[in-house]
C-alpha positions in Angstrom: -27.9 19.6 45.7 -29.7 21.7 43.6 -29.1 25.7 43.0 -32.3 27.9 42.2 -33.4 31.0 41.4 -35.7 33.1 39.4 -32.8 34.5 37.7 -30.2 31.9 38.0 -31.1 30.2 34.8 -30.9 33.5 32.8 -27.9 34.6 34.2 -26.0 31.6 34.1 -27.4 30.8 30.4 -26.0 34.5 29.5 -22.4 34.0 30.9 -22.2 30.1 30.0 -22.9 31.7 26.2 -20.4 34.4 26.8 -17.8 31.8 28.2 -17.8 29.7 25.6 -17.6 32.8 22.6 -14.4 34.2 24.2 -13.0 30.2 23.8 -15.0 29.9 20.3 -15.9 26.4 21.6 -19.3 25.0 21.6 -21.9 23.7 23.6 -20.8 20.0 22.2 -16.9 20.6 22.7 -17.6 21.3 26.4 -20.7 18.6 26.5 -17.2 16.4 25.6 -14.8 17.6 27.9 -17.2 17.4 31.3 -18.9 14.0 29.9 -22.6 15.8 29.7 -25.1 14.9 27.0 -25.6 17.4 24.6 -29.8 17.1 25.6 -29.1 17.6 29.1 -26.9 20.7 29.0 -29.5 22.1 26.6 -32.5 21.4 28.8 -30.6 23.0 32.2 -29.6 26.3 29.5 -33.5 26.8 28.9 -34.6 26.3 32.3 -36.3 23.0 32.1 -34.0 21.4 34.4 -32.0 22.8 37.1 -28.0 22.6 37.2 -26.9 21.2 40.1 -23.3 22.1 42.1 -21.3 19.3 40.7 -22.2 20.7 37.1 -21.5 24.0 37.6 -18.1 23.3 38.9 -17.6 20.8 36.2 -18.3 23.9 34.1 -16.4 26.3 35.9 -13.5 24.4 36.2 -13.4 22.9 32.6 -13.6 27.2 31.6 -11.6 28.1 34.0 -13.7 30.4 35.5 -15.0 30.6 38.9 -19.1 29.4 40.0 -19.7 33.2 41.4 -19.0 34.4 38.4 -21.2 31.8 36.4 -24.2 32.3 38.8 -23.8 36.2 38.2 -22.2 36.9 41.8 -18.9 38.2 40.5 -19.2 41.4 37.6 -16.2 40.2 35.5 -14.6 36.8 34.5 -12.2 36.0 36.5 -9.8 33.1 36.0 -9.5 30.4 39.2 
């Protein structure tokens, strides 16, 4: 399943960026823990490919932060 939006991609690419500041990790520590390739999270951060469910709860979970807020549905981080 596929999520899309107009926005989705720049909100989720803003607090993806945010999440991973506040945990000083990078885009390759979490490509590790949720067994991504470093390509493919880059191309679904600039919009060229879509994230799907499983990746954003892969995300989400591995953050510890909940899919609304990653999609922009919830104002504040909020821990799970």
């Amino acid at each position: 399943m596929r999520v899309t939006s107009e926005k989705f991609p720049l909100v989720t690419s803003l607090r993806l960026s945010e999440a991973l500041d506040r945990r000083n990790m990078t885009q390759r520590q979490l490509c590790r823990g949720i067994g991504m390739y470093e390509q493919t999270l880059s191309n679904k951060i600039h919009g060229r490919r879509p994230f799907t469910v499983s990746d954003l709860s892969q995300i989400a979970d591995y953050l510890g932060v909940s899919t609304d807020w990653l999609l922009g549905r919830e104002p504040t981080e909020t821990n799970k």
